[in-house]
C-alpha positions in Angstrom: -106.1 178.6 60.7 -105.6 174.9 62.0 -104.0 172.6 59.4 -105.3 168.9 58.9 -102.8 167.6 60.9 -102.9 170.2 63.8 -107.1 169.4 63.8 -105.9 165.5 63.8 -103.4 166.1 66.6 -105.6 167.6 68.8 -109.0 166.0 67.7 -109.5 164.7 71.7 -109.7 168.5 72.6 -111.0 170.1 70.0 -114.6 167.6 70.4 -115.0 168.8 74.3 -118.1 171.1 74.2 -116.6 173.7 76.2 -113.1 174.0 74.7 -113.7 173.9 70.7 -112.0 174.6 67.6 -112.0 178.4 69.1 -110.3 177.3 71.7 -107.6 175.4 69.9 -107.3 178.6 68.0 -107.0 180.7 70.9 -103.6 178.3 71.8 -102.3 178.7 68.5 -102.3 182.2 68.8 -100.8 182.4 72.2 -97.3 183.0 73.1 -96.9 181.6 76.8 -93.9 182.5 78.8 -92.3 179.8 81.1 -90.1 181.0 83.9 -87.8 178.2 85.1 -87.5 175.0 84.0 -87.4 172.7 86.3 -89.7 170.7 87.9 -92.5 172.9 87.8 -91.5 174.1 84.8 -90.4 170.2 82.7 -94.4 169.4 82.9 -95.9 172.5 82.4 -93.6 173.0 78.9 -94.7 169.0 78.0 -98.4 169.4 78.4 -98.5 173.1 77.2 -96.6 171.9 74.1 -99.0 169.2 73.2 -101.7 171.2 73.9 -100.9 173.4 71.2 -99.6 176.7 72.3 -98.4 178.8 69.1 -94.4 180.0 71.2 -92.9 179.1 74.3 -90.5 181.1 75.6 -88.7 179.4 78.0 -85.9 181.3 80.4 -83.5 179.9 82.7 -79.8 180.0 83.4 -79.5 176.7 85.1 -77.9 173.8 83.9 -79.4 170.4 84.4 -77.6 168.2 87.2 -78.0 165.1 87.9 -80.1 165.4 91.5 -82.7 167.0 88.5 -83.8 163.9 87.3 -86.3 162.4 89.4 -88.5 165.8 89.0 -87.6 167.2 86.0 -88.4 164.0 83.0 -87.6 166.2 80.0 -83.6 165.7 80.9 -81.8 162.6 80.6 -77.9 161.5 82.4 -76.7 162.4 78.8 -78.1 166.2 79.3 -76.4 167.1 82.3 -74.4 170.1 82.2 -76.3 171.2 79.9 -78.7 174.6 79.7 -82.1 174.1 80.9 -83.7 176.3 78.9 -82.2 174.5 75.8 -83.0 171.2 76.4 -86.2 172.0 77.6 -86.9 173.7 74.5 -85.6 171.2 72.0 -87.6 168.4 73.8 -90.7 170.8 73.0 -90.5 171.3 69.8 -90.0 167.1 69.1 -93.0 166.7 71.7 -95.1 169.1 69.0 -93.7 170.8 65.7 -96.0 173.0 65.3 -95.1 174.7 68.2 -92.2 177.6 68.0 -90.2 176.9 71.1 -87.4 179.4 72.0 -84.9 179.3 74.7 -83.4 182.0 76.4 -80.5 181.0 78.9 -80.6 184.3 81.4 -81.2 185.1 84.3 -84.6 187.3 84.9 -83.9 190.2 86.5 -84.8 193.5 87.0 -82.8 194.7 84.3 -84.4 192.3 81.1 -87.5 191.5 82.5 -89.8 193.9 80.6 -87.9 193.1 77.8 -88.1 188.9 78.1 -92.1 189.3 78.8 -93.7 191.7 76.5 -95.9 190.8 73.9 -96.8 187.8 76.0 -100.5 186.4 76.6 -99.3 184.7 79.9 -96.6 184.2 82.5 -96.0 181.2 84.0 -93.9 181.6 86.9 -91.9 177.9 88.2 -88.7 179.6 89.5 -87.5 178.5 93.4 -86.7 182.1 94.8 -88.7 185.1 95.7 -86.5 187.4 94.2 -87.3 186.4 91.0 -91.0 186.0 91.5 -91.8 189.5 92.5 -89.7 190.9 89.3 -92.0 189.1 87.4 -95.0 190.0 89.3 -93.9 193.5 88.9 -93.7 192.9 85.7 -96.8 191.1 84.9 -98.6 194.3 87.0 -97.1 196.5 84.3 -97.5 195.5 81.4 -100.8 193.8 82.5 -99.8 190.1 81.5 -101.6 187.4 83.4 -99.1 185.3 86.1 -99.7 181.5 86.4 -97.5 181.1 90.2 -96.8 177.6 91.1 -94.5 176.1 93.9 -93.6 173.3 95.5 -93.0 172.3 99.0 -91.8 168.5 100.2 -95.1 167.1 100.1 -97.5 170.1 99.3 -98.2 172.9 96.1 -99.9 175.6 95.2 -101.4 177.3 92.1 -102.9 180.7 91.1 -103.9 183.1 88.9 -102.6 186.7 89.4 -104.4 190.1 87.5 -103.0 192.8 90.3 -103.5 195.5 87.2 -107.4 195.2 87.8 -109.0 197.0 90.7 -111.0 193.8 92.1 -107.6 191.5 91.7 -104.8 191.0 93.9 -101.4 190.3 92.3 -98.8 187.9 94.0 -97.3 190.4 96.4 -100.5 191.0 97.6 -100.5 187.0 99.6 -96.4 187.1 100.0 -95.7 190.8 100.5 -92.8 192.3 99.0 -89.1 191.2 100.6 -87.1 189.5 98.1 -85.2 188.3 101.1 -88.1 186.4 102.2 -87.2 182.8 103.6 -88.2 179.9 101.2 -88.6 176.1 100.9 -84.8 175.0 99.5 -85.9 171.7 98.1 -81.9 170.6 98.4 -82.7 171.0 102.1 -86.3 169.9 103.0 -87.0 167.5 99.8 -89.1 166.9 97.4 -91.3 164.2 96.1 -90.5 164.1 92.5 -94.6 163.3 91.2 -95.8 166.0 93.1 -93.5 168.4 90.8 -95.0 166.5 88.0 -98.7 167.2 89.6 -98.5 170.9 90.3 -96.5 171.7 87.1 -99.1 169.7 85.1 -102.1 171.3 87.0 -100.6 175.0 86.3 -100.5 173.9 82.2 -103.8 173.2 83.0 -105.0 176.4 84.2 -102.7 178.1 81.7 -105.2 176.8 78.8 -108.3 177.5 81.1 -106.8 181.2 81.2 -106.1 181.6 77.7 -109.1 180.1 76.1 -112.0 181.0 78.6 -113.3 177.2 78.8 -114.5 177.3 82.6 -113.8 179.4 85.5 -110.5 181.1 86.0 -108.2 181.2 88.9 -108.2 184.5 89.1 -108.0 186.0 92.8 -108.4 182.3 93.9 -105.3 179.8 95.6 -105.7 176.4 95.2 -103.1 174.2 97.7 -102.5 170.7 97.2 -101.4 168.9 100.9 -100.5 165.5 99.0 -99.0 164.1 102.7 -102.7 164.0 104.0 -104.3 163.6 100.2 -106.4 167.8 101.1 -107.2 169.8 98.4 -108.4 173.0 99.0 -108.9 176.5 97.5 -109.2 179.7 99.2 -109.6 183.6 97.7 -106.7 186.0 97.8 -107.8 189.3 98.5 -106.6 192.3 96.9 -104.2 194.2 99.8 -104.9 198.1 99.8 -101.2 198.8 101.2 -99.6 196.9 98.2 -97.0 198.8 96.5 -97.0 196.6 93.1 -100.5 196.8 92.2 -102.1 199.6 94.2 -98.5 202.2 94.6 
C-alpha cells in the first residue's frame, strides 16, 4: 500500500495513463540491484530513487576521486576517498526516504555474485570492465534476473535489456562473446563527456521502470546506441547466438 505522502510524492507519475497507481506499486515492491556507481550508475540510483523503487542495492569497491566529479553528481570534493557505494547510498535515501537503500562495498566476483543478486527483480549493470559484466550476466542467466547493461564511450552509449534464460532471448554474451580479457573503452584514456554519463545512466533508470512495471514496450532482445558526437540515435535487435555457452551451454 502507498501512504499519502508516497501518492503525493509521486502524484506526476502515478496520473500518466499507462503507468498508474499499479505501477507505482509495482516500484515499491521492487528491489533493483545497481552494479557500479559511477557515472552510469550516480544517475541511474537518483532517478531510480525518486521514482520509488522499494531497495537499492548498490555494490562497488571504489572510492570516489576527485577526476569523478564532473560525471558522477552524487559526490562532492568533501566525499573523496570515500566508498562509492556508501555515499551513493546515503545520498539515496535523502533523495527519497521511503526508499531502503543499502550499500555493499565489494567487489562482484565470481565468488559472491549469486549471493549479492538473488532475490532481485532487476540488475542494472554500470561497471567499466568485462570481467565483471559477464559474472553478472552469468548470473542474471541463472537465477533468471533481468540485466539492464549500459556503457559509455567518449561521445557515444548504449542500453539494453538482457533475458538469455528464455529460448527467444539473447543474454549479453550473446552481442560481446565471452573473454573477460576483452579490450575496453578506459575512459582515463579516451575521455568522457561528463552529460552523456548523466544521459545514458538516466535513460537505463528509465528502462529499468519500463521493465519492472510493463508501461510500454521492453528492451528486451533490442540495443539502443546513442552517437551524441553526430546527435544518431538508433536501435537494432540482438539475436540470440546458438553457440553461446551462458545462455544456451
Amino acid at each position: 500500500m502507498l501512504s499519502d505522502a508516497e501518492l503525493d510524492r509521486y502524484a506526476r507519475q502515478i496520473i500518466l495513463p499507462a503507468f498508474g497507481g499499479v505501477g507505482q506499486a509495482k516500484l515499491k515492491a521492487a528491489h533493483v540491484a545497481v552494479i557500479g556507481a559511477g557515472g552510469i550508475g550516480c544517475p541511474a540510483i537518483t532517478y531510480l530513487a525518486a521514482a520509488g523503487i522499494g531497495k537499492l542495492t548498490i555494490i562497488d569497491d571504489d572510492r570516489i576521486e576527485l577526476s569523478n566529479l564532473h560525471r558522477q553528481p552524487l559526490f562532492t570534493d568533501a566525499d573523496i576517498a570515500a566508498p562509492k557505494a556508501e555515499i551513493a547510498a546515503a545520498v539515496a535515501q535523502r533523495i527519497n526516504p521511503h526508499v531502503d537503500a543499502v550499500a555493499v562495498v565489494e567487489r562482484l566476483g565470481d565468488a559472491n555474485a549469486e549471493a549479492l543478486l538473488a532475490g532481485t527483480n532487476l540488475i542494472l549493470d554500470g561497471c567499466d570492465n568485462f570481467g565483471t559484466r559477464l559474472t553478472v550476466n552469468r548470473t542474471s542467466v541463472a537465477l533468471h534476473i533481468p540485466l539492464l547493461s549500459a556503457a559509455i564511450g567518449a561521445f557515444d552509449g548504449q542500453v539494453a535489456l538482457y533475458e538469455g534464460w528464455r529460448a527467444d532471448r539473447p543474454c549479453y554474451a550473446c552481442l560481446v562473446g565471452s573473454d573477460p580479457d576483452r579490450e575496453g573503452i578506459n575512459c582515463a584514456e579516451a575521455g568522457v563527456m561528463g552529460a552523456l554519463a548523466g544521459m545514458i545512466g538516466t535513460m537505463a533508470a528509465l528502462e529499468a521502470v519500463r521493465a519492472l512495471t510493463g508501461w510500454g514496450p521492453p528492451l528486451s532482445g533490442r540495443l539502443a546506441i546513442i552517437d551524441m558526437l553526430e546527435r544518431r540515435w538508433r536501435e537494432m535487435g540482438v539475436a540470440k547466438d546458438p553457440g553461446c555457452t551462458i545462455c544456451r551451454g
